[in-house]
VEXDREN-2710 file (C-alpha; in Angstrom, 1 decimal):
% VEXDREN-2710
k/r/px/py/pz
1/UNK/95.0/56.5/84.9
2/UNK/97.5/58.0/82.5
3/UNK/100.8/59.7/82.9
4/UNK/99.4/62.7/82.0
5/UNK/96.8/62.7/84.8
6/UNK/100.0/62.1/87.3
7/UNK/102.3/64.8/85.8
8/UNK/99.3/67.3/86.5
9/UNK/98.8/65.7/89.9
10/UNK/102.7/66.3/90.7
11/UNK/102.6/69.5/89.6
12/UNK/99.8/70.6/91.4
13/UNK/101.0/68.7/95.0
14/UNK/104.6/70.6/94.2
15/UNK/102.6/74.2/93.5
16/UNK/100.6/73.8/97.1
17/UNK/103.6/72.4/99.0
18/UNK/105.9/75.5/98.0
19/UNK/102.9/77.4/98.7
20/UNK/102.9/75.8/102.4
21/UNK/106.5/76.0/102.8
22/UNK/106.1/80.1/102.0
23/UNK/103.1/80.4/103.9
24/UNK/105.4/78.5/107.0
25/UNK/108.3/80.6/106.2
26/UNK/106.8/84.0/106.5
27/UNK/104.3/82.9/109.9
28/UNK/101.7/82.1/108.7
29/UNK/100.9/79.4/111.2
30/UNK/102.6/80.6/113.9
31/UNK/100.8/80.9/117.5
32/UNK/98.9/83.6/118.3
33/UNK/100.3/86.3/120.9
34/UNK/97.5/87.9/123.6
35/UNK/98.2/91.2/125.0
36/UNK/96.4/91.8/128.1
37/UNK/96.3/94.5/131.1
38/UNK/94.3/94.8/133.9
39/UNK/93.7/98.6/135.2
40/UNK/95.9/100.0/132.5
41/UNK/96.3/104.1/133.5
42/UNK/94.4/106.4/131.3
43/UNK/96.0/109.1/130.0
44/UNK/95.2/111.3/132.7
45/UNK/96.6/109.8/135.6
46/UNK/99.8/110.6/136.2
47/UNK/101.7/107.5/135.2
48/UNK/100.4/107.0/131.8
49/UNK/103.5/108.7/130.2
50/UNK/105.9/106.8/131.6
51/UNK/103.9/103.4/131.7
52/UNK/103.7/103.5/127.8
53/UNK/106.8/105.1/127.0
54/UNK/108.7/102.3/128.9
55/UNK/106.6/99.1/127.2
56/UNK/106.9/100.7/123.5
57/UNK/110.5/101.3/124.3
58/UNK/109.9/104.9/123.6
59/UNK/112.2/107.6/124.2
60/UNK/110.7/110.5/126.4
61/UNK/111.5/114.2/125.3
62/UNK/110.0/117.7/125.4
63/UNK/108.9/120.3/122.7
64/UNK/106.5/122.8/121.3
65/UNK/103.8/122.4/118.7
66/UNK/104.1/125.1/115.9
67/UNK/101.7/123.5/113.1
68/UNK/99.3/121.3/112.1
69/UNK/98.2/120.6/108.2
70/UNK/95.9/117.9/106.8
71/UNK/95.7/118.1/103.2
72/UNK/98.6/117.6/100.3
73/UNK/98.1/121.2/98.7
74/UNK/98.8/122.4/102.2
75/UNK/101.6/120.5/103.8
76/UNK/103.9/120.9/100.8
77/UNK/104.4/124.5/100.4
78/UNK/105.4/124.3/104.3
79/UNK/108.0/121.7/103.7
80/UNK/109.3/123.6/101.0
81/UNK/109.3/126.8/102.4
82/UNK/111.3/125.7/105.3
83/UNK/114.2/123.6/103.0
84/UNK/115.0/127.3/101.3
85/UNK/115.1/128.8/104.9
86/UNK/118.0/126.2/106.0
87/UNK/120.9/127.3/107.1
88/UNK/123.2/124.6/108.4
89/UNK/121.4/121.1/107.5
90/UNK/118.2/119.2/105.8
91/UNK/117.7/116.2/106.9
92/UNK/114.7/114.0/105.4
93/UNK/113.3/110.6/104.8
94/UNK/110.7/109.1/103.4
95/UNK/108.9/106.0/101.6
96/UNK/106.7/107.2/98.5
97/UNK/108.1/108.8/95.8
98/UNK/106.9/109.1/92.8
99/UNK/107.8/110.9/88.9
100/UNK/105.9/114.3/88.6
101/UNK/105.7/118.1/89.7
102/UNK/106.1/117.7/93.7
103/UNK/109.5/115.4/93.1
104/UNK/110.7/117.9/90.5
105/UNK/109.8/120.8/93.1
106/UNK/111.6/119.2/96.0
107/UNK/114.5/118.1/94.1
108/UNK/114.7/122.0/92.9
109/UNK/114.7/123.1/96.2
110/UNK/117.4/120.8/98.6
111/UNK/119.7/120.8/95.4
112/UNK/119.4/124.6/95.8
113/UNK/120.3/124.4/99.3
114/UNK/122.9/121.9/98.8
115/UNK/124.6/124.2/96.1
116/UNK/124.7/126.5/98.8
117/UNK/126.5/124.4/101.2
118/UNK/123.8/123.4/103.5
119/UNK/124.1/119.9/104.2
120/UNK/121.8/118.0/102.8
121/UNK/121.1/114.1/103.4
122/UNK/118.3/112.0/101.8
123/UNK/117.1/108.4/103.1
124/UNK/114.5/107.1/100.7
125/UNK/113.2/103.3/101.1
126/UNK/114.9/101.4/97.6
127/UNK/110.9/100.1/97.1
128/UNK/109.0/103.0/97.8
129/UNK/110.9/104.9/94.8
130/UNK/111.1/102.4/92.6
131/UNK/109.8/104.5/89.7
132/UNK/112.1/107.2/90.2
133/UNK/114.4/107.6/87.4
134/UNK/118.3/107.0/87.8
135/UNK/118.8/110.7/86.5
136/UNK/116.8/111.9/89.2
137/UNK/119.6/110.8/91.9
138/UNK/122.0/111.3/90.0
139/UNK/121.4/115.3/89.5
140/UNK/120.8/115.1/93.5
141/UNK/124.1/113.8/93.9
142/UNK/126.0/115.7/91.4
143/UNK/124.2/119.0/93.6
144/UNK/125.9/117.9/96.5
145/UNK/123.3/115.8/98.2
146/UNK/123.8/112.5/99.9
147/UNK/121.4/110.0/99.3
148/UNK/121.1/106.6/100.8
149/UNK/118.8/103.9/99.8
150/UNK/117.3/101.9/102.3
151/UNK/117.2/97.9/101.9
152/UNK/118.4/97.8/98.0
153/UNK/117.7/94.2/96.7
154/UNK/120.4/91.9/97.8
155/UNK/120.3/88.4/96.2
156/UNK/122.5/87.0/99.2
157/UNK/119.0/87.5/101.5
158/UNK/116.1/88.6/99.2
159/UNK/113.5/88.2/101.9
160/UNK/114.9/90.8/103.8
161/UNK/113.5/93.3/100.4
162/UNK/110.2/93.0/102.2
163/UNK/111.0/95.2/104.5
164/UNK/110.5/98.8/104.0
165/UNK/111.6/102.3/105.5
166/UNK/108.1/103.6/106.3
167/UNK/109.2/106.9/107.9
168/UNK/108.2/110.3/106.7
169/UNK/110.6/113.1/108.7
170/UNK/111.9/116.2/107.5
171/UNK/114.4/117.9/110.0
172/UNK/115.6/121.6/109.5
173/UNK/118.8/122.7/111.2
174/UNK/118.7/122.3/114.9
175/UNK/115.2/124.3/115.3
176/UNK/112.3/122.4/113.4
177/UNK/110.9/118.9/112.7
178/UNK/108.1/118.1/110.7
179/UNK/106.4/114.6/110.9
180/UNK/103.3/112.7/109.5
181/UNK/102.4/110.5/106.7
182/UNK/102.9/112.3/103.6
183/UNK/105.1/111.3/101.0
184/UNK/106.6/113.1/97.6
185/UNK/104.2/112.8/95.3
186/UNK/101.3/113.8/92.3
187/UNK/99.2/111.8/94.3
188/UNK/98.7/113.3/97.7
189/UNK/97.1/116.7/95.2
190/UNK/94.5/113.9/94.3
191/UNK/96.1/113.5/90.8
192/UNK/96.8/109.3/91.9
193/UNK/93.8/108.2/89.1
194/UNK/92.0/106.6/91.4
195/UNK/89.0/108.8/91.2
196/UNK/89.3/111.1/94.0
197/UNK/87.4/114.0/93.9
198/UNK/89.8/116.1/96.6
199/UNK/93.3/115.9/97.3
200/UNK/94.4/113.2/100.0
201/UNK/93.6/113.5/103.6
202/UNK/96.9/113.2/105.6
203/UNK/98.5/114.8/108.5
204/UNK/101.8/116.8/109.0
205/UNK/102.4/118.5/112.5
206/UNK/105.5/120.8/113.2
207/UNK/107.9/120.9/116.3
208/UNK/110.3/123.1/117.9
209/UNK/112.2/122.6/121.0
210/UNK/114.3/119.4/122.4
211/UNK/112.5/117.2/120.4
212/UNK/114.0/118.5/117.1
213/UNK/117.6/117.2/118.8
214/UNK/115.9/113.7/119.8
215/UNK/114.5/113.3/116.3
216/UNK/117.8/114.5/114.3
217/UNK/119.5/111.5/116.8
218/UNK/116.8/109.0/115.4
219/UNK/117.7/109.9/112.1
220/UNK/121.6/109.5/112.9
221/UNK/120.7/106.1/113.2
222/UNK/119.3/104.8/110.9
223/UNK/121.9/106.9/108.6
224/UNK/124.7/104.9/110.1
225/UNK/123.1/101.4/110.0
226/UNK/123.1/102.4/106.4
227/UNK/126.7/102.4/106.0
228/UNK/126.8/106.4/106.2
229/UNK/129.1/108.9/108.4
230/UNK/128.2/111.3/110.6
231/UNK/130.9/113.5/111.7
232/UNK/129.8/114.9/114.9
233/UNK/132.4/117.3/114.9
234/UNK/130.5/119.0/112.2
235/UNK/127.1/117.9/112.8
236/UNK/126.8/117.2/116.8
237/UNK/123.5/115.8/118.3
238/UNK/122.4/118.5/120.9
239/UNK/119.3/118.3/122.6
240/UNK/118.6/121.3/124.5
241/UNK/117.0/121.7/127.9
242/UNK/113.9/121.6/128.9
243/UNK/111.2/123.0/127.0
244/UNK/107.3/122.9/126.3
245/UNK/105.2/119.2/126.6
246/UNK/106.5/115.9/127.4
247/UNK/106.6/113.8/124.0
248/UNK/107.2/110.1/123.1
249/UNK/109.5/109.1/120.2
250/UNK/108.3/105.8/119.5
251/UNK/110.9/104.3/116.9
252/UNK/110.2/101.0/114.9
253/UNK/113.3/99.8/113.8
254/UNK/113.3/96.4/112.8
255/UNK/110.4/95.3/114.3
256/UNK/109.4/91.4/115.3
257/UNK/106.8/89.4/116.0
258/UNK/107.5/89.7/120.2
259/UNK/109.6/92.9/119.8
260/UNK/107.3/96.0/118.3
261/UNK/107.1/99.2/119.7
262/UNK/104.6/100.8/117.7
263/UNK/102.2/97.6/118.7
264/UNK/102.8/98.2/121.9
265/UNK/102.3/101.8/121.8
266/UNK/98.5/101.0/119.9
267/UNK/97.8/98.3/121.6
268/UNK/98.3/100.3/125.2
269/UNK/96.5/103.5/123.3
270/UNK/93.6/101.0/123.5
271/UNK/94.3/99.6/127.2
272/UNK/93.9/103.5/128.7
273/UNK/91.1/104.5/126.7
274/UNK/88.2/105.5/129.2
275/UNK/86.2/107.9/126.9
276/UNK/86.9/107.3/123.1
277/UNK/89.5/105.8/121.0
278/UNK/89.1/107.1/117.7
279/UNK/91.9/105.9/115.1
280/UNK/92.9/107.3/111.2
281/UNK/94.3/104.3/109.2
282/UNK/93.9/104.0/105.9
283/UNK/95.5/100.2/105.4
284/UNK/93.6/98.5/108.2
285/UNK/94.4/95.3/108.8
286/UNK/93.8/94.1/112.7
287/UNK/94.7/90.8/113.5
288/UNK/92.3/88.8/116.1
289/UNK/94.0/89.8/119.5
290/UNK/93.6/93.8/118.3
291/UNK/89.8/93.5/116.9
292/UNK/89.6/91.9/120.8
293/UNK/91.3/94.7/122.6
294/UNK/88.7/97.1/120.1
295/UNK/85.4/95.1/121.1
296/UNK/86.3/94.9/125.0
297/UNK/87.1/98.6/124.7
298/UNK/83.7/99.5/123.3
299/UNK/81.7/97.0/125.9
300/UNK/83.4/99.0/128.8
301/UNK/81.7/102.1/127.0
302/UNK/84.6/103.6/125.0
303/UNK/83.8/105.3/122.0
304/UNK/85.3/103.3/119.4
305/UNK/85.8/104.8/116.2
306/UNK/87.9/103.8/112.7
307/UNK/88.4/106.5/110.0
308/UNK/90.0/104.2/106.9
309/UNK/90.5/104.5/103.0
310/UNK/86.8/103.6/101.1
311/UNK/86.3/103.0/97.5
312/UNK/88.9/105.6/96.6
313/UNK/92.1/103.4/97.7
314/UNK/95.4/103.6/96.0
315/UNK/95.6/99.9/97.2
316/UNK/92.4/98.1/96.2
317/UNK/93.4/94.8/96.9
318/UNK/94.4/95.8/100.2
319/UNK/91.2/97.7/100.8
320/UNK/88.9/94.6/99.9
321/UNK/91.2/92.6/102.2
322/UNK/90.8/94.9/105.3
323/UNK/87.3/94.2/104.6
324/UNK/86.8/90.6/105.1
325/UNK/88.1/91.5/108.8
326/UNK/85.4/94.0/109.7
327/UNK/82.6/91.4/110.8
328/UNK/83.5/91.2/114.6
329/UNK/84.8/94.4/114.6
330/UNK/81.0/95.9/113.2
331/UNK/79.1/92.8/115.4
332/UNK/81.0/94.3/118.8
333/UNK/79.6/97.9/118.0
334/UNK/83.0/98.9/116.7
335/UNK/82.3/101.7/114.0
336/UNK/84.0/102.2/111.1
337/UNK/84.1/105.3/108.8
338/UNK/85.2/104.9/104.9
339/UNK/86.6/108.0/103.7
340/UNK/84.6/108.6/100.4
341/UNK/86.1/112.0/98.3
342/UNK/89.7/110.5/97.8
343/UNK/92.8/108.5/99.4
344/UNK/92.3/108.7/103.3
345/UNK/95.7/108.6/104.0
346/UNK/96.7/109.7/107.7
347/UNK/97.4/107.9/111.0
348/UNK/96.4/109.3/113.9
349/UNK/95.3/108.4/117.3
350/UNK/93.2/110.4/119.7
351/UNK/92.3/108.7/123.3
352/UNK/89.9/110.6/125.6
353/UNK/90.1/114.5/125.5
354/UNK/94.0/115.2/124.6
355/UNK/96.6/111.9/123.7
356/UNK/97.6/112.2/120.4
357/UNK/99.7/110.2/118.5
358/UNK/100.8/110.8/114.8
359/UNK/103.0/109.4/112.4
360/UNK/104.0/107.0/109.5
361/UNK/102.3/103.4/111.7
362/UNK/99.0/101.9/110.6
363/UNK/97.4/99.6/112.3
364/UNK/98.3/96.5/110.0
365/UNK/100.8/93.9/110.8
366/UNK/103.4/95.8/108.0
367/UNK/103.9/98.5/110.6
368/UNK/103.8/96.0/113.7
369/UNK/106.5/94.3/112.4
370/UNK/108.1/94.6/108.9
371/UNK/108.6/98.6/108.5
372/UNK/111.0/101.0/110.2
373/UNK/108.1/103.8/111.4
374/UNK/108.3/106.8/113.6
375/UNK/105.4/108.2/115.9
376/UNK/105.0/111.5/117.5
377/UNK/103.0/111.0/120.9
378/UNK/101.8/113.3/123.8
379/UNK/99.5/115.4/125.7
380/UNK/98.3/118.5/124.5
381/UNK/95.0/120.4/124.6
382/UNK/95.4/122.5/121.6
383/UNK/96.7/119.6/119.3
384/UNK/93.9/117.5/120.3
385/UNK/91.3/120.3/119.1
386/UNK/93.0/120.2/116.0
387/UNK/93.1/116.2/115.6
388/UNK/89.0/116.1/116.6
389/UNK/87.9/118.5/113.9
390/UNK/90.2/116.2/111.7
391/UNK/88.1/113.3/112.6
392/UNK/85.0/115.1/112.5
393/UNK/85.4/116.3/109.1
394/UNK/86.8/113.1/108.1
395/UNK/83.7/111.1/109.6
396/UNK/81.4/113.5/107.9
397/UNK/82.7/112.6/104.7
398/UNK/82.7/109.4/104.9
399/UNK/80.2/106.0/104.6
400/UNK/79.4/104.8/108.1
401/UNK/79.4/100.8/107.5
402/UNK/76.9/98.9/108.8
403/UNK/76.4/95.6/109.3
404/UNK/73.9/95.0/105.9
405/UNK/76.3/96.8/103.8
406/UNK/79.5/95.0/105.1
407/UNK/77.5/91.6/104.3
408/UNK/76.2/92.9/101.1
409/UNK/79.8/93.2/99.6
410/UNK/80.1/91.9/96.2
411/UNK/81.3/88.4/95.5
412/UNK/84.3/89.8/93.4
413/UNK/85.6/91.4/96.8
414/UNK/85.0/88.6/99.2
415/UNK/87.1/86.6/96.7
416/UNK/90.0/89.0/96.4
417/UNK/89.9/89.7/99.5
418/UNK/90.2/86.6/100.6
419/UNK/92.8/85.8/98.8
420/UNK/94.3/89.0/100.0
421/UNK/94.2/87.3/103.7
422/UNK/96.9/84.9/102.7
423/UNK/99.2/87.3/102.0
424/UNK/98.2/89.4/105.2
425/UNK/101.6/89.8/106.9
426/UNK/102.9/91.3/103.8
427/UNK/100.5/93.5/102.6
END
């Protein structure tokens, strides 16, 4: 054979064995953790609470729900309207950020404030606004508002880029915290190109009460690892007494593969489901021991329901990957819902008649264990209403797959998505 045939050969074996070596690097082989219970509480026995919080590592406050949006053109007016009412402090982070009217209209307002001596402080994931102009801090900063960047490139361990600050929490004074999934963006008004035909379908719910002081202490955090200061004198963490429902702070902070709260947390929402499980993520990506815990939830007669992103997906390589995972889920009776008018964007969880969890996770392996995320979690009556007529609408505008349709899938989408698989702890 020739040397040419041989220099392809080499070049071929040296492409698949860094490929391995990447692949090896990031897990891909790795064995397979089961997470099993037997006669897990449901939510409304008296030790759920307390079983959960202490597996997910959560932290266990009180508070009072004050408000509930679910669409873009909704939730930021509210956010806005409560940065011009600050008094002592804004305190906000997020992931996606991106060029255009909301980011100009956000920047107006906490520069405003800032100018005004509220004290303002900004943690924004380096990745996440990557198309963010320099300019655009640097007015921020020359207003008086700190900004820190979460995980900047750094050539001395470029891996750890792939992690990402996933969280979405905007904290007013000591008084008011508002949490979900939105981020600061065109996009969320439907305006992403994509072809929606509505604006996104998110989630942003408002507290009052101790949590606010539990939530300002999470941000603390994750301002100091940063390589921030907090003077306390000026800016003490005070969490009040008791007051309104018991809620679970369920923090991901640099998450691993036996260490992840926010698995846990899903994976027991599953466990103490007795009635229905119904679950909002738009980048769904189960791995084998979840689709399990799905499937023997539905066979013990749990109603077992999926809302996720369909053919209107800011991520289409993503959604065609979720895709080639649905088969056991659809052959166990599992049924999922693909959000047709735009970007289905919330995550939410609602077990039986009133457990509720919201937040930044999704139920892919990025927010198991590669993103810092943040979930709001508890028992509430009137939140739960709220969360099922999200659903409801959500499922009513939406393609219930079936079986025929999932195998009917075009041959360009089983291929991407396939190859989408091998990159399935870093999507």
């Amino acid at each position: 054979m020739s040397l040419w045939f041989w220099s392809i050969g080499g070049i071929i074996l040296g492409l698949a064995l860094v490929v391995l070596i990447v692949l090896y690097s990031f897990g891909f082989f790795r064995g397979k953790v089961k997470y099993r219970a037997k006669n897990f509480p449901a939510p409304s026995m008296s030790d759920f609470t307390f079983t959960v919080a202490f597996l997910s590592n959560s932290l266990m406050s009180q508070g009072i729900l004050t408000g509930f949006w679910s669409e873009g053109p909704d939730i930021f007016p509210i956010r806005l309207d409560a940065i011009r009412k600050a008094e002592h402090f804004i305190k906000f982070e997020t992931f996606t950020m991106t060029p255009g009217h909301r980011a100009n209209e956000f920047a107006e307002a906490i520069a405003s404030r800032a100018r005004s001596g509220v004290k303002v402080q900004f943690i924004v994931d380096r990745y996440g606004v990557k198309s963010i102009p320099k300019s655009y801090w640097e007015q921020l900063r020359a207003a008086g508002v700190e900004v820190a960047f979460f995980n900047p490139f750094n050539i001395r361990n470029p891996l750890e880029y792939l992690n990402r600050n996933h969280r979405k929490l905007l904290l007013i004074d000591d008084r008011v915290a508002y949490i979900g999934g939105a981020g600061v963006s065109d996009y969320w008004d439907g305006k992403a190109g994509v072809g929606e035909e509505a604006p996104w379908l998110d989630l942003e719910i408002r507290f009052e009460g101790p949590v606010v002081g539990a939530l300002k202490g999470t941000f603390q955090q994750h301002w100091l690892d940063l390589g921030k200061t907090v003077d306390f004198s000026e800016d003490p963490l005070v969490v009040s007494g008791a007051q309104g429902d018991t809620i679970l702070i369920s923090v991901g902070e640099n998450p691993n593969y036996r260490n992840s709260p926010i698995r846990t947390l899903f994976k027991n929402a599953i466990l103490a489901a007795r009635k229905r499980f119904w679950i909002a993520s738009p980048y769904l990506l189960p791995n084998e021991d979840t689709c399990k815990l799905l499937i023997d939830a539905k066979q013990r007669g749990v109603d077992v329901r999926i809302l996720t992103m369909g053919k209107v997906s800011d991520k289409k390589y993503v959604h065609y990957t979720s895709r080639e995972l649905y088969g056991n889920l659809l052959e166990g009776g599992v049924e999922i819902y693909e959000y047709q008018p735009s970007m289905m964007h919330a995550k939410t969880i609602l077990v039986d008649d009133d457990w509720i969890s919201v937040g930044s996770s999704n139920l892919d392996p990025r927010s198991f264990f590669r993103n810092d995320e943040l979930n709001i979690s508890m028992k509430d009556g009137l939140l739960s209403e709220q969360v099922e007529k999200f659903f409801l609408y959500g499922f009513s505008r939406s393609l219930l797959l079936t079986k025929h349709q999932w195998r009917r899938r075009s041959f360009k989408q089983r291929i991407l998505g396939k190859l989408g698989l091998i990159f399935y702890w870093q999507l």
